[in-house]
One Martini backbone bead per residue (centre of mass of N, CA, C, O) as a GRO file, in nm:
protein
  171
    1UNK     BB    1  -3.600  -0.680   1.831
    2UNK     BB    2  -3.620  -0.507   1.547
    3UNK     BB    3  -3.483  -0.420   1.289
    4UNK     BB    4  -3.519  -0.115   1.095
    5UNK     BB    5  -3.652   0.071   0.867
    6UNK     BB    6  -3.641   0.253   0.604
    7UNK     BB    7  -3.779   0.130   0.381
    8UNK     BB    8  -3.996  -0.040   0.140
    9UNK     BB    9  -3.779   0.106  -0.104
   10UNK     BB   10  -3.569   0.083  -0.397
   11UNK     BB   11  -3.381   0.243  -0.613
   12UNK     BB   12  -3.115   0.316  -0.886
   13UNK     BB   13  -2.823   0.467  -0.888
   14UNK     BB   14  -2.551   0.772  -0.877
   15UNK     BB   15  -2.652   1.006  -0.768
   16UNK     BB   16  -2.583   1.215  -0.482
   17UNK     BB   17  -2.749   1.422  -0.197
   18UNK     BB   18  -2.499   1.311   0.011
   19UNK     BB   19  -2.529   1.176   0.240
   20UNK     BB   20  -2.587   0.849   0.368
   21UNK     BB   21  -2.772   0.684   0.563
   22UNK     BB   22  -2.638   0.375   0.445
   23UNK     BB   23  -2.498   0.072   0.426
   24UNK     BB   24  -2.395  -0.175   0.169
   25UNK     BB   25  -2.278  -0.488   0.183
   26UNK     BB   26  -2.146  -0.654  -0.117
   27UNK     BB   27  -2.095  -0.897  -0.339
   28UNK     BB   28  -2.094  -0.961  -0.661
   29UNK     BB   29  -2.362  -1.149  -0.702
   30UNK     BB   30  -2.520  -0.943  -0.485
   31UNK     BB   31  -2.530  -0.719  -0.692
   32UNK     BB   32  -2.742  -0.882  -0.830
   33UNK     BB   33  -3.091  -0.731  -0.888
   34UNK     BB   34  -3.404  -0.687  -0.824
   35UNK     BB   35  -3.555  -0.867  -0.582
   36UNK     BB   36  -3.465  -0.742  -0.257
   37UNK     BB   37  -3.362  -0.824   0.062
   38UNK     BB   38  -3.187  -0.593   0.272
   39UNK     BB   39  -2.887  -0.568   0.498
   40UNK     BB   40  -2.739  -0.299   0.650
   41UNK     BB   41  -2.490  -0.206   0.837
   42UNK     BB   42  -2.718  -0.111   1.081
   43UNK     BB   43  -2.958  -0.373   1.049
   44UNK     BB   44  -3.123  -0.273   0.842
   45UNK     BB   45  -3.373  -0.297   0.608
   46UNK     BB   46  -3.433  -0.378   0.248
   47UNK     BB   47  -3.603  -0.278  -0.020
   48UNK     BB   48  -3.530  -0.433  -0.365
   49UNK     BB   49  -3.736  -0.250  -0.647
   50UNK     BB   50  -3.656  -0.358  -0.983
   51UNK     BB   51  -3.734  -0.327  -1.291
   52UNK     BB   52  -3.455  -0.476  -1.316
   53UNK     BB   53  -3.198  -0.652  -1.361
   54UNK     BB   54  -2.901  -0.541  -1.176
   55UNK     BB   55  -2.603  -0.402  -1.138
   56UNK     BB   56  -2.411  -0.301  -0.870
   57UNK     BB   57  -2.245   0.002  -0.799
   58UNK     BB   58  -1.956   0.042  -0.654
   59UNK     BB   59  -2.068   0.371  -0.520
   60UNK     BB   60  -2.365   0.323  -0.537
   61UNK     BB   61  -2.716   0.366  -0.525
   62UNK     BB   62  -3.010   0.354  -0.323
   63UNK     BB   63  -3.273   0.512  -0.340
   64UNK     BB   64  -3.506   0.640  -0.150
   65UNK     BB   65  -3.850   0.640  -0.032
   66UNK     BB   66  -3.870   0.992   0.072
   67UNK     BB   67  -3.550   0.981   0.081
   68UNK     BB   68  -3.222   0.935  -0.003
   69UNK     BB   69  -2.914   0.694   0.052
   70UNK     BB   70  -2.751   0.378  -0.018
   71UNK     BB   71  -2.461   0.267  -0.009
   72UNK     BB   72  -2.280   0.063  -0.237
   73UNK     BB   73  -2.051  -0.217  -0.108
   74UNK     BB   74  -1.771  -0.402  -0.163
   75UNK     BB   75  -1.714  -0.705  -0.059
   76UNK     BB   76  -1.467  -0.901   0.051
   77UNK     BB   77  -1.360  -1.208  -0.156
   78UNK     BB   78  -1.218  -1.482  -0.271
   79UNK     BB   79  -0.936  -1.452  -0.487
   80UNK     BB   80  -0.783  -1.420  -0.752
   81UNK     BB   81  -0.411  -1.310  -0.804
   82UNK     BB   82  -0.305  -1.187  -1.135
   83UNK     BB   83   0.081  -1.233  -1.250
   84UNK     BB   84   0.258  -1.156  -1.550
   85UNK     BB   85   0.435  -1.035  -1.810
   86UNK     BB   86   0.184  -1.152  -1.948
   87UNK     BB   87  -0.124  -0.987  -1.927
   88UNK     BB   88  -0.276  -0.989  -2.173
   89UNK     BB   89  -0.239  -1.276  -2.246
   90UNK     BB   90  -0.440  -1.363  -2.001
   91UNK     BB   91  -0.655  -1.204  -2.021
   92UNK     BB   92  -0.759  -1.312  -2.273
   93UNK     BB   93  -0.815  -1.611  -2.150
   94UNK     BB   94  -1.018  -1.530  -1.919
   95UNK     BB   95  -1.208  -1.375  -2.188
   96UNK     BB   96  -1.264  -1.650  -2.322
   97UNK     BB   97  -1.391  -1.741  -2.007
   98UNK     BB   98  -1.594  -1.548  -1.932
   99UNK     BB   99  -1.491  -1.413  -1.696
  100UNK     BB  100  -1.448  -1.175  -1.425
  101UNK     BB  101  -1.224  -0.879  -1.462
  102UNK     BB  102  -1.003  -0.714  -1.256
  103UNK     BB  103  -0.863  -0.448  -1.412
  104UNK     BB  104  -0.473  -0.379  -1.370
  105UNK     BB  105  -0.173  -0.271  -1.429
  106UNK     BB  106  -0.050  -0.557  -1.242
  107UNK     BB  107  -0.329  -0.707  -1.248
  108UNK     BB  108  -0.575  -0.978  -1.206
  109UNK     BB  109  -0.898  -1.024  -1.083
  110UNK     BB  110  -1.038  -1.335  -0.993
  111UNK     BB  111  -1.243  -1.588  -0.913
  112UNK     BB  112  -1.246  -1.850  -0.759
  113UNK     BB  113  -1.058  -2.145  -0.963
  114UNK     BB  114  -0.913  -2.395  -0.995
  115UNK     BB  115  -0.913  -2.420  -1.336
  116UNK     BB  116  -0.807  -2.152  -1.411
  117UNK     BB  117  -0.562  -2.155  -1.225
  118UNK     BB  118  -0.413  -2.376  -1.369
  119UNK     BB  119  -0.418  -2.229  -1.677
  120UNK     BB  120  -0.244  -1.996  -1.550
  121UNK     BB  121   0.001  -2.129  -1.450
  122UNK     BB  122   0.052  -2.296  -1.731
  123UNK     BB  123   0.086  -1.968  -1.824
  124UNK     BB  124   0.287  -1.864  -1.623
  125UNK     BB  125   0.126  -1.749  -1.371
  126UNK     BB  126   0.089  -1.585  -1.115
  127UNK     BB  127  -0.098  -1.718  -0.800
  128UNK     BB  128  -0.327  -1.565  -0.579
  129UNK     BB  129  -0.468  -1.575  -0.287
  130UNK     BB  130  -0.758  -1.325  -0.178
  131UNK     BB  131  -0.873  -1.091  -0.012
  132UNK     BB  132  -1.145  -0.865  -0.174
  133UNK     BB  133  -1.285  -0.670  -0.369
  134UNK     BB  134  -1.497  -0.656  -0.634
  135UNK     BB  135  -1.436  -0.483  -0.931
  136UNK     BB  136  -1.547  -0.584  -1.256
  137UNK     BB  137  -1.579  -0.533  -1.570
  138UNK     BB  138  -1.787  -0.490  -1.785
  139UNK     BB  139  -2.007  -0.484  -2.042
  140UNK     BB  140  -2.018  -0.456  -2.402
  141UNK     BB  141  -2.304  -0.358  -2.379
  142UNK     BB  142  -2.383  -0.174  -2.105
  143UNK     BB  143  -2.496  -0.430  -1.883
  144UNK     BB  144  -2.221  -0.450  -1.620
  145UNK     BB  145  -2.179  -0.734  -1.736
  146UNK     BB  146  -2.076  -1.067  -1.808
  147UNK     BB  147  -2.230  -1.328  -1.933
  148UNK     BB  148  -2.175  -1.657  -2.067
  149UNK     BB  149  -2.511  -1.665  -2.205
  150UNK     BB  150  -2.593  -1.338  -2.276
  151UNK     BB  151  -2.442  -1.221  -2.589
  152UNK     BB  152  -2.499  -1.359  -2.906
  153UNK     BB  153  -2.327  -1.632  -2.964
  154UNK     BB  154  -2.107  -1.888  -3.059
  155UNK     BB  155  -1.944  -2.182  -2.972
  156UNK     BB  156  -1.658  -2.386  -3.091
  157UNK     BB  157  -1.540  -2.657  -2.871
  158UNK     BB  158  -1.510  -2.909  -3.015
  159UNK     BB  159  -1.590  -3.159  -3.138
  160UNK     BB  160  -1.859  -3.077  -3.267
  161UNK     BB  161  -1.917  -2.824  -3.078
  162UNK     BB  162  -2.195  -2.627  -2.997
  163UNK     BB  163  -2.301  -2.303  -2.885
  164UNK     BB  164  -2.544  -2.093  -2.793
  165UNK     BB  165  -2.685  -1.707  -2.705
  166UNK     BB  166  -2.858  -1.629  -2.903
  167UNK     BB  167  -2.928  -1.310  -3.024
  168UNK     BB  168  -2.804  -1.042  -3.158
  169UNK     BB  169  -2.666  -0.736  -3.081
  170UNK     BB  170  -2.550  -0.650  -3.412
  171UNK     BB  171  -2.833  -0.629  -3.600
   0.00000   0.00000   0.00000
């Protein structure tokens, strides 16, 4: 027996008609998409065609065609959890390096990588893996990510190298 249709399509909101018909629990990376079937935590499928590629903000949701709403929730996954007396500075070099990070008022976390973790270590930071939900930080430019290649700037990287991110939002 297969699982139950919601509906054919859905498309993404934020404001809620009342209490949400299903919900749909993705990391971190699955919340960016524009057209993807997706699996609703009781089972259901879930066609997501969204007019164009978008971040699902945990606790947004996808609206039903027919009416209804899918709550999105951020699914717990594993995380470097980052605490140092210079918080800010750890912050700032971890947005040197482009990473996604969720800023609170005595941590921030981030996706687990060895290469970053060595680096925060190395600037006096605990770090600890955790597993939990990921809501990091939107882009400086209101389009809910920061993306390491398109947001329109130069990058100098020693050694004669830089590399281009196109052309800049801000001309």
């Amino acid at each position: 027996m297969s699982a139950p249709q919601l509906t054919a399509r859905a498309y993404h909101g934020h404001a809620h008609d009342g209490t949400p018909r299903d919900k749909v629990t993705l990391g971190y990376d699955a919340r960016f998409l524009r057209r993807k079937v997706l699996t609703c935590d009781s089972g259901a499928r879930l066609l997501v065609d969204l007019p164009q590629t978008t971040s699902l903000d945990h606790g947004g949701v996808l609206h039903l065609e027919g009416g209804g709403e899918v709550l999105v929730v951020a699914a717990p996954e594993p995380l470097l959890e980052v605490r140092a007396s210079s918080l800010n500075r750890v912050a700032w070099h971890i947005g040197n390096r482009h990473t996604p990070c969720q800023i609170e008022a005595s941590r921030l976390l981030i996706q687990r990588d060895h290469v970053i973790k060595a680096m925060l270590a190395h600037l006096g930071a605990e770090v600890l893996e955790v597993t939990e939900p990921f809501t990091p930080e939107g882009g400086a430019y209101g389009h809910g990510r920061t993306h390491a290649h398109e947001h329109g700037h130069t990058h100098h990287t020693g050694a004669g190298h830089a590399h281009d991110h196109g052309p800049r939002h801000d001309k």
